[in-house]
C-alpha positions in Angstrom: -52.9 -12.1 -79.1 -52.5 -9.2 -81.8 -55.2 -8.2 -83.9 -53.0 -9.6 -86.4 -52.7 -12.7 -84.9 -57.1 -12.8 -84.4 -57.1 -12.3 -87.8 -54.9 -15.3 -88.9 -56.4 -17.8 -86.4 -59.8 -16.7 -87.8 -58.5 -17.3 -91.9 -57.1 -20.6 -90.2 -60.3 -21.6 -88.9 -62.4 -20.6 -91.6 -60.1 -22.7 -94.6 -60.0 -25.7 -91.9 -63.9 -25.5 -92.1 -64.1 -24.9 -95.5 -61.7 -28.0 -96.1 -63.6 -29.8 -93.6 -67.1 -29.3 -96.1 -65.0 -29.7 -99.4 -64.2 -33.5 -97.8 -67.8 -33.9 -96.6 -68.7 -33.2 -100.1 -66.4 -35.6 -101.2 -67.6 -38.0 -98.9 -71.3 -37.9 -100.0 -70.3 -38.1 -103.7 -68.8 -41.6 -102.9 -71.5 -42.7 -100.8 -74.4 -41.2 -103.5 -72.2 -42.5 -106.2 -72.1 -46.1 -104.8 -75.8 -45.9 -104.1 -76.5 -44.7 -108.0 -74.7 -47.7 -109.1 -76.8 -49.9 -107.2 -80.0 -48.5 -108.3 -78.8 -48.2 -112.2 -78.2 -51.6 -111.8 -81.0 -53.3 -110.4 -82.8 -51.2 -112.6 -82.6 -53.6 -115.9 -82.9 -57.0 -113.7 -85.5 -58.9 -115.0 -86.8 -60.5 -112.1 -88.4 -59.0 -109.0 -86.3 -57.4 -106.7 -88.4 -58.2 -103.5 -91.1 -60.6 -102.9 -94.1 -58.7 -103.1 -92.8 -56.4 -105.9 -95.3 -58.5 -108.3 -98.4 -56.6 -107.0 -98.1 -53.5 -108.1 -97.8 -54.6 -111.5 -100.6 -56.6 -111.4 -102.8 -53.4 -110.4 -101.0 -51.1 -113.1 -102.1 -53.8 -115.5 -105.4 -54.4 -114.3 -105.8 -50.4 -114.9 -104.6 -51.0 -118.2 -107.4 -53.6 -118.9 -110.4 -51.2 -117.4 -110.2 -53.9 -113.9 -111.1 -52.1 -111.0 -108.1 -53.3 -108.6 -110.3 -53.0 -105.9 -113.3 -55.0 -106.5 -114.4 -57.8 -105.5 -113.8 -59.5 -108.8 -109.9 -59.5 -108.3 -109.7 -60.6 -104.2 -108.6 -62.1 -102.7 -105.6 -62.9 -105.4 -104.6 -59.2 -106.0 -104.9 -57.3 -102.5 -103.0 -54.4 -102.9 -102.2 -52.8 -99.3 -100.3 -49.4 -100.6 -102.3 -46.6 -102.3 -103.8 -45.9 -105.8 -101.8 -43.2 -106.9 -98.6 -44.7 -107.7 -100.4 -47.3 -110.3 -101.8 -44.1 -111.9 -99.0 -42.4 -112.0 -97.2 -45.4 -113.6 -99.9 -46.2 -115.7 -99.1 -43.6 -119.0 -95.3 -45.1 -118.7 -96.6 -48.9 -119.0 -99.4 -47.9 -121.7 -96.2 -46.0 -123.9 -93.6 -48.6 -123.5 -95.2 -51.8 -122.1 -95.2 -53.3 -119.0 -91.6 -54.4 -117.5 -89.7 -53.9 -114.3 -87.2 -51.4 -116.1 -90.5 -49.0 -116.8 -91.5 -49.2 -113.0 -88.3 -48.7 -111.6 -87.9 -46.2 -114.0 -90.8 -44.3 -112.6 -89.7 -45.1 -108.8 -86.5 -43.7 -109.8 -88.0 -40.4 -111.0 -89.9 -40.0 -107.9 -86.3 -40.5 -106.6 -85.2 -37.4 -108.0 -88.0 -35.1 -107.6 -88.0 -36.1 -103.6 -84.2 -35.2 -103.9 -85.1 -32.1 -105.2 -87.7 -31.2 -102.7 -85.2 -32.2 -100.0 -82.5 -29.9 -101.4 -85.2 -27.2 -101.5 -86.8 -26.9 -97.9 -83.1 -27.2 -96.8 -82.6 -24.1 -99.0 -85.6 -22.4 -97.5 -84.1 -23.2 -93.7 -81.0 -21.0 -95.3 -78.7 -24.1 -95.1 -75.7 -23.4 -97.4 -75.5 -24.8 -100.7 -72.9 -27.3 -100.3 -74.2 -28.3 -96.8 -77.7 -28.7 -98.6 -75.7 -30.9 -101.4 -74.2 -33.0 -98.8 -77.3 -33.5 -97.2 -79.6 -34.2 -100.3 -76.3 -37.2 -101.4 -77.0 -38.0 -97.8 -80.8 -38.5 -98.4 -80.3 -40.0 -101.9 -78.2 -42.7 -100.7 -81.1 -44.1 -98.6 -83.7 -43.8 -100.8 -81.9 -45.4 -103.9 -80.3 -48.4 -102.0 -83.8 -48.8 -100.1 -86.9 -47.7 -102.7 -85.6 -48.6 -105.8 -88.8 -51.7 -106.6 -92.2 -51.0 -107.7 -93.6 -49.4 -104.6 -94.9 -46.2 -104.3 -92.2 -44.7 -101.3 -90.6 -42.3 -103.4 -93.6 -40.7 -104.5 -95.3 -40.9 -101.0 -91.8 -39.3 -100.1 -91.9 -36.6 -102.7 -95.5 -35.8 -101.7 -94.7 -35.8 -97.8 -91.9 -33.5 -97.9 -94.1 -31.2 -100.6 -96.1 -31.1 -98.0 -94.3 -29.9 -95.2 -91.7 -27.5 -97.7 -94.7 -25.4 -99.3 -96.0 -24.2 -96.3 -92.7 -23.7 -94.9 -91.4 -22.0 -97.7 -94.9 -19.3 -98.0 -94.4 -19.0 -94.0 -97.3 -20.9 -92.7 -100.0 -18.5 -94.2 -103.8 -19.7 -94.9 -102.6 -20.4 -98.8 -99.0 -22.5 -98.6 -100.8 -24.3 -95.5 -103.8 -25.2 -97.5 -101.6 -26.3 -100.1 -100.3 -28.6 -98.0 -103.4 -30.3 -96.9 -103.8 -31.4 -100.5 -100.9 -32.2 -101.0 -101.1 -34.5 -97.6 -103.9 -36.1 -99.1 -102.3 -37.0 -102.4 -99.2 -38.8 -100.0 -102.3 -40.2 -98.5 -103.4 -42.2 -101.6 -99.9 -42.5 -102.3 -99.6 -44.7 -99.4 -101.0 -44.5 -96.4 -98.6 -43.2 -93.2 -97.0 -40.7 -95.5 -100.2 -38.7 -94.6 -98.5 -37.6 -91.5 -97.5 -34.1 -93.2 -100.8 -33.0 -92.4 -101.6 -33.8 -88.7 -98.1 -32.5 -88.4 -98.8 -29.5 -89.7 -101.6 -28.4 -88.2 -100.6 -29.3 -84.8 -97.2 -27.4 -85.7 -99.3 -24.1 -86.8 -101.7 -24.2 -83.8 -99.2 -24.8 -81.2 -96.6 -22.6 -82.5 -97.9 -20.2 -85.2 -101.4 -18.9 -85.0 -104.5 -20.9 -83.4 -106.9 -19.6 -86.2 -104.7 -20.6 -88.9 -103.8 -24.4 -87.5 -108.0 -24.5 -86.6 -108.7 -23.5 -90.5 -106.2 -26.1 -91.8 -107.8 -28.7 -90.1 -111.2 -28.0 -91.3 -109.9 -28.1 -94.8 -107.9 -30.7 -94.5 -111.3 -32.5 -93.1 -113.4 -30.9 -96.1 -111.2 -32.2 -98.3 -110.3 -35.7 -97.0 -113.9 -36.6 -96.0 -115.2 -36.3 -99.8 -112.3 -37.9 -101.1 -113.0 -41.0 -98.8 -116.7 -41.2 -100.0 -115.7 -41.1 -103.4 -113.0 -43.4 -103.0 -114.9 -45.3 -101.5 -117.7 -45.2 -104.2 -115.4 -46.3 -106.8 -112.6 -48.3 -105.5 -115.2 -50.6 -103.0 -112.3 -52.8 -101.2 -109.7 -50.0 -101.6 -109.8 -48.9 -97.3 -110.3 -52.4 -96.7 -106.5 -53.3 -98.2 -105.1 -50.1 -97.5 -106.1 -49.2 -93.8 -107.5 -51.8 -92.6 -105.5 -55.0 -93.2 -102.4 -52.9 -92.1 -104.2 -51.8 -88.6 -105.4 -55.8 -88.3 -101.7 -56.9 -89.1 -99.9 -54.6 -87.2 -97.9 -56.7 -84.1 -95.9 -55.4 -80.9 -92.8 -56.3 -80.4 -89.7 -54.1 -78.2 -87.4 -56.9 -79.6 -88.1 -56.0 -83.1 -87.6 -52.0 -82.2 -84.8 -52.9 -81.1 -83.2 -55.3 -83.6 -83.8 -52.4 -85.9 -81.9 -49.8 -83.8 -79.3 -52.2 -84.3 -79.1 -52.7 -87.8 -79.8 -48.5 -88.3 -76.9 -47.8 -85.7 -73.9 -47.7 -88.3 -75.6 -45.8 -90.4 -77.1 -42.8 -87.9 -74.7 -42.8 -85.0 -73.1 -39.5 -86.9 -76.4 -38.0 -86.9 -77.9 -39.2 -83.8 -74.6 -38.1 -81.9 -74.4 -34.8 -83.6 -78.2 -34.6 -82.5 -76.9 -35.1 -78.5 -74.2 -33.2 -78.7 -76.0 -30.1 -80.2 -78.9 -30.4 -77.2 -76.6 -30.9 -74.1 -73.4 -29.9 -74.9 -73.6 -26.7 -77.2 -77.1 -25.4 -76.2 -76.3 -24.0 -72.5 -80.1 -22.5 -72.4 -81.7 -25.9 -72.0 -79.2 -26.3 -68.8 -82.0 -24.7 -66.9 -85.5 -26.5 -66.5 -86.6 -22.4 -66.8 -86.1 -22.1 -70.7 -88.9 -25.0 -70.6 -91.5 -23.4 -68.9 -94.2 -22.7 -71.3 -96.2 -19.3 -72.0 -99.7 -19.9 -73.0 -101.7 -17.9 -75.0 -105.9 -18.9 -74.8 -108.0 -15.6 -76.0 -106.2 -14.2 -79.1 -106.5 -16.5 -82.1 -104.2 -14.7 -84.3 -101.2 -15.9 -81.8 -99.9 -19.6 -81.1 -100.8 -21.5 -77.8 -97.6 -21.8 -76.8 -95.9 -18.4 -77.0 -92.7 -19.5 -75.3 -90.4 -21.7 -76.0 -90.3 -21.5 -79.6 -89.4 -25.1 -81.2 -88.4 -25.2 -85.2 -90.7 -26.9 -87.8 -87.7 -29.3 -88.7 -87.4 -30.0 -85.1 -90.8 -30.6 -84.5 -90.9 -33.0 -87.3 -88.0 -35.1 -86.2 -89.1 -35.5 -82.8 -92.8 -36.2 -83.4 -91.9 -38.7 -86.0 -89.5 -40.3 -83.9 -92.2 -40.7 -81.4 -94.7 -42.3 -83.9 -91.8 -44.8 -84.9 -90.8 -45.8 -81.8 -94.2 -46.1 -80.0 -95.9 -47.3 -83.1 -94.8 -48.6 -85.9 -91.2 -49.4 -85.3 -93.1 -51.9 -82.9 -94.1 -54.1 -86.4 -92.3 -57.1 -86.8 -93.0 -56.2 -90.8 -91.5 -52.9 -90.6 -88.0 -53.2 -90.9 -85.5 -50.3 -91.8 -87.1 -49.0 -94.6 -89.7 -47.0 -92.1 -86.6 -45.1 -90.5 -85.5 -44.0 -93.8 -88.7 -42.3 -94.9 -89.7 -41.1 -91.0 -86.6 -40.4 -89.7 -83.6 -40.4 -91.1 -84.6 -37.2 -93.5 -85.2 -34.9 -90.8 -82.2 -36.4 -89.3 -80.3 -35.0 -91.9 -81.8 -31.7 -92.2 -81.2 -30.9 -88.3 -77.6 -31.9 -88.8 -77.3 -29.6 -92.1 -79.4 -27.0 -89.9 -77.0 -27.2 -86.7 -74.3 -27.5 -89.1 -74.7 -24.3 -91.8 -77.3 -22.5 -89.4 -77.1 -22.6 -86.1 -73.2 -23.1 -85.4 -71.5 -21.9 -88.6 -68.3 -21.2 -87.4 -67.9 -24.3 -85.5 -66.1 -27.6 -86.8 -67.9 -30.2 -85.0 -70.7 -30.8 -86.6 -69.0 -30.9 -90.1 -67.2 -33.9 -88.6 -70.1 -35.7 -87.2 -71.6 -35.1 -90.9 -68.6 -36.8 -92.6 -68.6 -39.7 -90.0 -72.1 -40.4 -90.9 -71.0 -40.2 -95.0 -68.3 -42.7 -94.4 -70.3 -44.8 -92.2 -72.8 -45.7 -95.1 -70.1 -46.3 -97.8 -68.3 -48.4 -95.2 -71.9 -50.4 -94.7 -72.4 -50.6 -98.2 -69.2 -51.1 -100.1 -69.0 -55.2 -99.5 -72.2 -55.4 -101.3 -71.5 -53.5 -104.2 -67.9 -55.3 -104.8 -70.0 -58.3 -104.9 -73.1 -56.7 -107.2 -71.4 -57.7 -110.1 -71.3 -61.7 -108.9 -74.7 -61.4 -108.0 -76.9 -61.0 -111.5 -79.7 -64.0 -110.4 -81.1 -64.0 -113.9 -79.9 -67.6 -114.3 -81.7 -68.7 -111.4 -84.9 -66.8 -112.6 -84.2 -68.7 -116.0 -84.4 -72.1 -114.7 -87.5 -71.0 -112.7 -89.4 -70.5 -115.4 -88.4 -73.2 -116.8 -89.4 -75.5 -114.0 -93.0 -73.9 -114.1 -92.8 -74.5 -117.9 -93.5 -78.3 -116.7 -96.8 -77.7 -115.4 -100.4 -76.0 -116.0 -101.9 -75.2 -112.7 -99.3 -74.4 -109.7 -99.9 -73.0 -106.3 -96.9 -70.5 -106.1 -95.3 -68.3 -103.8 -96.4 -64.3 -105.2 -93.0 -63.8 -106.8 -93.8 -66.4 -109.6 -97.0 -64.3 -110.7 -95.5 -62.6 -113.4 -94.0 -66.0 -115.2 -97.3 -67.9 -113.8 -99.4 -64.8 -115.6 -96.7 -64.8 -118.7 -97.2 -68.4 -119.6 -101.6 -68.3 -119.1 -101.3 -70.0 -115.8 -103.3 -69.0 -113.2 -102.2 -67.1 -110.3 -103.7 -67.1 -106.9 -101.0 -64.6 -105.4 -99.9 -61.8 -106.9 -97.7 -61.1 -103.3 -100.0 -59.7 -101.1 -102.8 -62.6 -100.9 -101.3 -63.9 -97.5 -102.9 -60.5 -96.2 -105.9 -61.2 -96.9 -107.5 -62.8 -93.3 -106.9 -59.6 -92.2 -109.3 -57.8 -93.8 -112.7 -58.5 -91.8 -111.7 -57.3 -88.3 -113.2 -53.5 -87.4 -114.0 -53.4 -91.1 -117.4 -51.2 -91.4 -117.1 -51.6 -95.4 -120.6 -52.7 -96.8 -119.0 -55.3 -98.8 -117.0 -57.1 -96.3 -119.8 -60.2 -95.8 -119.8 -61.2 -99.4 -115.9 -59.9 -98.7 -115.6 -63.2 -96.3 -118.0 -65.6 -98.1 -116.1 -65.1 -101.8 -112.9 -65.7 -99.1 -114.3 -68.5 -97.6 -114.7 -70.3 -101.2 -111.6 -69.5 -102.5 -109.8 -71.0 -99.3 -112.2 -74.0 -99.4 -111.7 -74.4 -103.1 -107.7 -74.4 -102.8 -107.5 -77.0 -100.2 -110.1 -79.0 -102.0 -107.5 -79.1 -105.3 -104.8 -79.8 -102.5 -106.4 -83.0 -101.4 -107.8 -83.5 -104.7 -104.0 -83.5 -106.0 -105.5 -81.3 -109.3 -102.5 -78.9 -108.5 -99.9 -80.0 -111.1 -97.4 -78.7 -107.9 -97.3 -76.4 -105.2 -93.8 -74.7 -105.0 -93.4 -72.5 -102.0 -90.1 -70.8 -99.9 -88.0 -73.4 -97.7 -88.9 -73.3 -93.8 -89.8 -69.3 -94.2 -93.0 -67.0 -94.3 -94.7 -66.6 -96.6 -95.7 -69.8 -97.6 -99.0 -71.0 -100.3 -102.2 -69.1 -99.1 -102.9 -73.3 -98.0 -101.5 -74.7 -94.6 -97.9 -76.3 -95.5 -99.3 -79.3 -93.0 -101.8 -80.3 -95.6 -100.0 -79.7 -98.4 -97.5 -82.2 -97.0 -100.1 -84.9 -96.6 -100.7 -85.3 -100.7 -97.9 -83.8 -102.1 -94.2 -84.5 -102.0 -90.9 -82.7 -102.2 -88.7 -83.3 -105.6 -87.0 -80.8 -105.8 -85.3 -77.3 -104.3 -83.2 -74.5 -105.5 -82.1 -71.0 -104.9 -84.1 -68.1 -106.0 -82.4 -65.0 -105.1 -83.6 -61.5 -105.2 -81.8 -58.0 -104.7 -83.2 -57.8 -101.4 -83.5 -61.1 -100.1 -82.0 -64.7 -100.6 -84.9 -67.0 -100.9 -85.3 -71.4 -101.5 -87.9 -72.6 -103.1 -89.3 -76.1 -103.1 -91.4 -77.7 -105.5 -94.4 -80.5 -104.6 -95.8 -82.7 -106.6 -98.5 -85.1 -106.5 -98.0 -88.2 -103.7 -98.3 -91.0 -106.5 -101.0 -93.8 -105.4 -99.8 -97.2 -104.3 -101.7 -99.6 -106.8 -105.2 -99.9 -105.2 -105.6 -96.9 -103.3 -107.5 -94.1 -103.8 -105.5 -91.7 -105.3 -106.5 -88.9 -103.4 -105.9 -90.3 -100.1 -103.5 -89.2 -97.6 -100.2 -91.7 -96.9 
């Protein structure tokens, strides 16, 4: 071929790339655009969004009152098994413009934004182009908006993860951006817990790879830091490891089936990803052909060099594959972790290899722009049926006639996302949406308070069932033939109370039936606390 001719392929290729981003652009905007829609919208419902969103509004306004959230005083009712910091950062919001779902979302949705931002930036600092970086932060924005949007802290545990693993990436692992990043670890720690894992990632990933001295002195300060912290935690918050580490170890199950039902679900939405991932690794890559380019060169004397001086593996890399590894040997294994977990462990680092391979590593090549845009379509394609129906779907007439239905009654034993109508009308609440966790709090627990822990449990379990058989709830109402159920056994609740009614109570994120109890009547003659 002429040089000519060299040249007009090349223009050919380069404007089929370049129309091959300009649609991958496009493609996000759809995707981000249907997810903003979704979050804008569930934004102004008035009724929870998922069943447990009720506790962290309950701990905001406990804050609010001067209640320690994490004394004994308010367990086992108000548990609260994610971290302190998102309550505190909510808590000037809630004290300006009062306590609603709009104000928390609102908050969540910030976090949102700044973790966007963050994204966008550390793919910036891996020199991934800016409209490859766009298309991966739409990418990333999607998730987190159609999956974070309730009052739970993920957003800012995100925001604080990927802080810390951007600062030190951005100031080159030095002593400074790495200790940076230890604080910054710890912050995602009391953000919620797991989203601590910026830390052991990075000092493994600076020992291993960068200099021994440097990952050894970012451990200790991550330890001189961390260990304080803990004591005076601990100090002030007395129950606060006790429902954030501990009932999660103590409820943590083991199932393949469930790791796998989740691959399932995430499959339409990664296989781009996942399949630009393979095809980078044994495909493009001939180097890793040979088992040679794996053979590793280790450095044990000089402490201003890595351990492993050969072969080099990226920080991005690292991330994704040790976080895989945690996911699918640990926590995936949780039959209560469902997708969300992939999102925030996964599915970012995903998307930052791909924009890496993509703008970095292969620039001239078409391929992984296509895998990219497959991905992008993928997740409107999952998505679009539920938003054509969002519109059908506002459930504030069922949340209506809940209320009302409570409105009958002074003392109800209720599922946790009734607490804020229970708490709104003066009623008492036994669950804010966590209580169920509470028998999980006394195995391995070395907290000093955990015997008057059980005994104050022990009393309040008693003194439920005693107003079950005692009939001196007014009703129980609890969710048809699913977990959870009433913190008392649906066996004896059966035995003095009887069904009069169901309906449908729908939330964003799950379709629930509730059924309401009442008081057995007595047959003239009985005691009227008697079982049937």
């Amino acid at each position: 071929m002429s040089k000519t001719g060299l040249e007009e392929s090349g223009q050919f290729q380069s404007r089929y790339r370049q129309g091959l981003i300009q649609s991958l652009l496009i493609s996000c905007v759809i995707v981000a655009g249907l997810a903003f829609y979704f979050m804008w919208w569930n934004l102004f419902r008035p009724y929870p969004l998922e069943v447990r969103e009720n506790a962290g509004v309950f701990v905001t306004k406990m804050l609010l009152k001067g209640i320690n959230p994490y004394s004994l005083g308010t367990h086992p009712s108000f548990p609260y098994v994610y971290g302190i910091l998102y309550p505190v950062i909510v808590y000037p919001f809630v004290a300006l413009f009062g306590s609603s779902y709009l104000v928390y979302r609102a908050v969540v949705a910030l976090g949102i934004v700044l973790s966007c931002s963050v994204f966008y930036w550390g793919m910036r600092v891996s020199q991934v182009p800016v409209r490859l970086a766009l298309c991966g932060t739409l990418l990333y924005f999607s998730h987190s908006a159609l999956n974070d949007i309730y009052a739970v802290p993920n957003s800012f545990g995100l925001l604080f993860m990927f802080l810390s693993i951007t600062v030190p990436f951005a100031g080159r692992f030095n002593l400074a951006s790495v200790s940076a990043g230890m604080v910054l670890s710890v912050l995602a720690l009391y953000t919620k817990p797991y989203f601590v894992v910026g830390a052991p990632l990075l000092i493994t990933y600076v020992f291993l790879f960068r200099s021994k001295s440097i990952g050894l002195l970012s451990g200790i300060i991550f330890l001189a830091i961390l260990i304080p912290s803990i004591w005076e935690v601990n100090n002030l918050l007395p129950l606060y490891f006790t429902d954030t580490v501990i009932i999660n170890m103590n409820v943590a199950g083991h199932s393949i089936w469930h790791l796998y039902h989740v691959g399932q679900l995430y499959f339409p939405m990664g296989i781009g990803l996942v399949a630009l991932l393979g095809w980078r690794v044994y495909i493009a890559d001939k180097s890793l052909k040979t088992w040679s380019a794996w053979r590793p060169e280790i450095s044990l004397v000089d402490f201003s060099k890595p351990l492993l001086l050969h072969p080099p593996i990226g920080w991005i890399t690292y991330i994704l594959v040790v976080c895989s590894g945690i996911y699918v040997f640990k926590m995936g294994l949780h039959t209560g972790n469902d997708l969300g977990y992939v999102f925030h462990l996964i599915t970012p680092f995903l998307i930052w290899r791909a924009c890496i391979i993509a703008g970095v590593e292969m620039p001239g090549r078409n391929e992984p722009i296509c895998f990219l845009q497959v991905t992008a379509i993928l997740i409107a394609l999952f998505f679009v049926l539920p938003m054509k129906r969002l519109r059908q779907r506002d459930h504030t007439p069922s949340w209506q006639h809940a209320s009302e239905v409570v409105s009958h009654y002074h003392d109800v034993l209720a599922v946790g996302m009734l607490a804020e109508i229970l708490s709104e009308k003066g009623m008492p609440v036994y669950d804010a949406g966590l209580a169920e966790y509470y028998p999980y709090s006394f195995d391995h627990n070395p907290s000093k308070l955990i015997e008057s822990y059980r005994l104050k449990c022990l009393e309040f379990q008693k003194t439920l069932d005693d107003k079950v058989r005692e009939q001196k709830f007014d009703a129980v109402i609890m969710v048809h033939d699913r977990y959870p159920q009433p913190l008392v056994s649906p066996d004896l609740i059966h035995q003095y109370y009887r069904k009069i009614d169901s309906f449908p109570l729908d939330l964003t994120f799950e379709d629930e039936t509730l059924e309401v109890w009442e008081p057995i009547p007595a047959a003239p003659g009985e005691n009227a606390h008697s079982p049937p």
